[in-house]
C-alpha positions as CSV (number, residue, x, y, z in Angstrom):
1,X,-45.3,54.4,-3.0
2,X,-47.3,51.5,-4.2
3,X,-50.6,52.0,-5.5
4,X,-53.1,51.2,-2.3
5,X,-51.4,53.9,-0.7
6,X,-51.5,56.6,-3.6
7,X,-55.4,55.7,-3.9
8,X,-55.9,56.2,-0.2
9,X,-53.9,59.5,-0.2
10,X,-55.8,60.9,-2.8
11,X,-59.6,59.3,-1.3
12,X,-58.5,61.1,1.6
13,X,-57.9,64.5,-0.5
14,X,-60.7,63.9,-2.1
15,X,-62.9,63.7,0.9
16,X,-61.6,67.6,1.6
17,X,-61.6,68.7,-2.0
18,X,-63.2,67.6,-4.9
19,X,-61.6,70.5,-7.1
20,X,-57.9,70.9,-6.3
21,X,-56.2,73.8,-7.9
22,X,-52.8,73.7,-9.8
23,X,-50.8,73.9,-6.8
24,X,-52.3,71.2,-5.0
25,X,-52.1,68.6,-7.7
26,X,-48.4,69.2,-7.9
27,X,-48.3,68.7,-4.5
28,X,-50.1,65.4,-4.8
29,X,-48.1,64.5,-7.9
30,X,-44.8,65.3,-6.3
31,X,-45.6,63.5,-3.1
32,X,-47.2,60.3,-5.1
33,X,-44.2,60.3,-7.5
34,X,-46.5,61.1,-10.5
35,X,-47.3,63.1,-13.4
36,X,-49.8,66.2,-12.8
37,X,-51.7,65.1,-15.6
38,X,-52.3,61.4,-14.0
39,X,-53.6,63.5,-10.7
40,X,-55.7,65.6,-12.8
41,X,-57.2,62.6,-14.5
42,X,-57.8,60.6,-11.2
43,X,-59.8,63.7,-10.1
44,X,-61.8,63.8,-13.3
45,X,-62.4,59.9,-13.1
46,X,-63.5,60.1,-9.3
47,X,-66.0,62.9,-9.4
48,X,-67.9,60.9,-12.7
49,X,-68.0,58.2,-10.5
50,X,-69.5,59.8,-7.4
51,X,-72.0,61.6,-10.0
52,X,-72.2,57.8,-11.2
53,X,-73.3,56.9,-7.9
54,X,-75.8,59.8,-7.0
55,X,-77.4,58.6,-10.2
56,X,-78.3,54.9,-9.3
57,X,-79.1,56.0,-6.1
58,X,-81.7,58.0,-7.5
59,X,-83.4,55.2,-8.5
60,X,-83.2,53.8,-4.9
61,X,-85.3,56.9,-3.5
62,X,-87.7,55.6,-6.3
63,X,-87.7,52.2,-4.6
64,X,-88.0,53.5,-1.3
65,X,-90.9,55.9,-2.2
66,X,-92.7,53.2,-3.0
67,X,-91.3,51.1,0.0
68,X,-92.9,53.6,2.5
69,X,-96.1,54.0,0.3
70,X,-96.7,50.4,1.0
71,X,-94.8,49.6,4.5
72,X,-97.4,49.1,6.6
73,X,-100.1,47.8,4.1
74,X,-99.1,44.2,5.3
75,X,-98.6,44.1,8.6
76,X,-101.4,43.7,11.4
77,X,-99.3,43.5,14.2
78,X,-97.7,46.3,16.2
79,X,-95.0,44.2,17.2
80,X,-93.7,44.2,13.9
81,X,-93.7,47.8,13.1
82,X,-91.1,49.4,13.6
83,X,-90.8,51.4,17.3
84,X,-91.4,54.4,16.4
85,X,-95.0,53.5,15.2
86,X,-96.3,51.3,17.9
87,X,-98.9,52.4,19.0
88,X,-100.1,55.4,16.6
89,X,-103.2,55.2,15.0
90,X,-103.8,54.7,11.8
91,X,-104.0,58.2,10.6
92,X,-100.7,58.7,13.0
93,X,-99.3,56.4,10.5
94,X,-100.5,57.8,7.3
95,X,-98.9,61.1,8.8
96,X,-95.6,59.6,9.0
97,X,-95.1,58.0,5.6
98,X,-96.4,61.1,4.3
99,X,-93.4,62.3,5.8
100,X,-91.0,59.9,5.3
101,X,-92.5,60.2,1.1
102,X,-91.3,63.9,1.9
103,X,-88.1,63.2,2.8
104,X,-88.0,60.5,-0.1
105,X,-88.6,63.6,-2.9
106,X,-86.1,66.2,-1.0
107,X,-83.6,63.6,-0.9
108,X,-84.1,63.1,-4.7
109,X,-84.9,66.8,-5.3
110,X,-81.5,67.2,-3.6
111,X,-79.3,65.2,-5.6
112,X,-81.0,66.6,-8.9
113,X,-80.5,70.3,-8.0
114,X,-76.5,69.1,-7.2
115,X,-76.2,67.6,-10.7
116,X,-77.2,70.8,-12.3
């Protein structure tokens, strides 16, 4: 099996189970022609990098906090807003990035509390 394959085989595990026990790594091993221990490492090195990746993302909320803070700070135009906001006041609009700020912190409040 050549190694695009293997890598796919185990994304797709992976996608199911983050944590496979003993049995199912020896299945993967014995199906991908390789050692358990290579399995078990691939595991370890794939979850670090997902955590990897929650972790710079975090810093995108940031960006995005700040984004819908000052979305609408610049623009006079209801044409340019997007649809959902032509047409709402501009307390309607305060409202809503409130909200959207809201959703910014549970998103990041989120991916804190699944680090723990």
């Amino acid at each position: 099996m050549d190694i695009d394959s293997a890598t796919a085989t185990l994304e797709n595990f992976y996608r199911n189970n983050k944590h496979p026990n003993l049995q199912e790594k020896a299945m993967l091993a014995k199906s991908l022609n390789q050692l358990e221990f290579i399995i078990d490492k691939w595991f370890e090195n794939r979850r670090a990098e997902e955590i990897k990746d929650l972790s710079s993302y975090d810093k995108d909320v940031d960006t995005y906090e700040n984004f819908i803070k000052t979305l609408f700070e610049h623009q006079q135009i209801d044409s340019t807003r997007p649809s959902e906001l032509v047409g709402m006041d501009s307390d309607e609009i305060e409202a809503h990035q409130q909200r959207m700020v809201e959703l910014a912190r549970g998103i990041r409040w989120l991916f804190e509390f699944t680090d723990m």
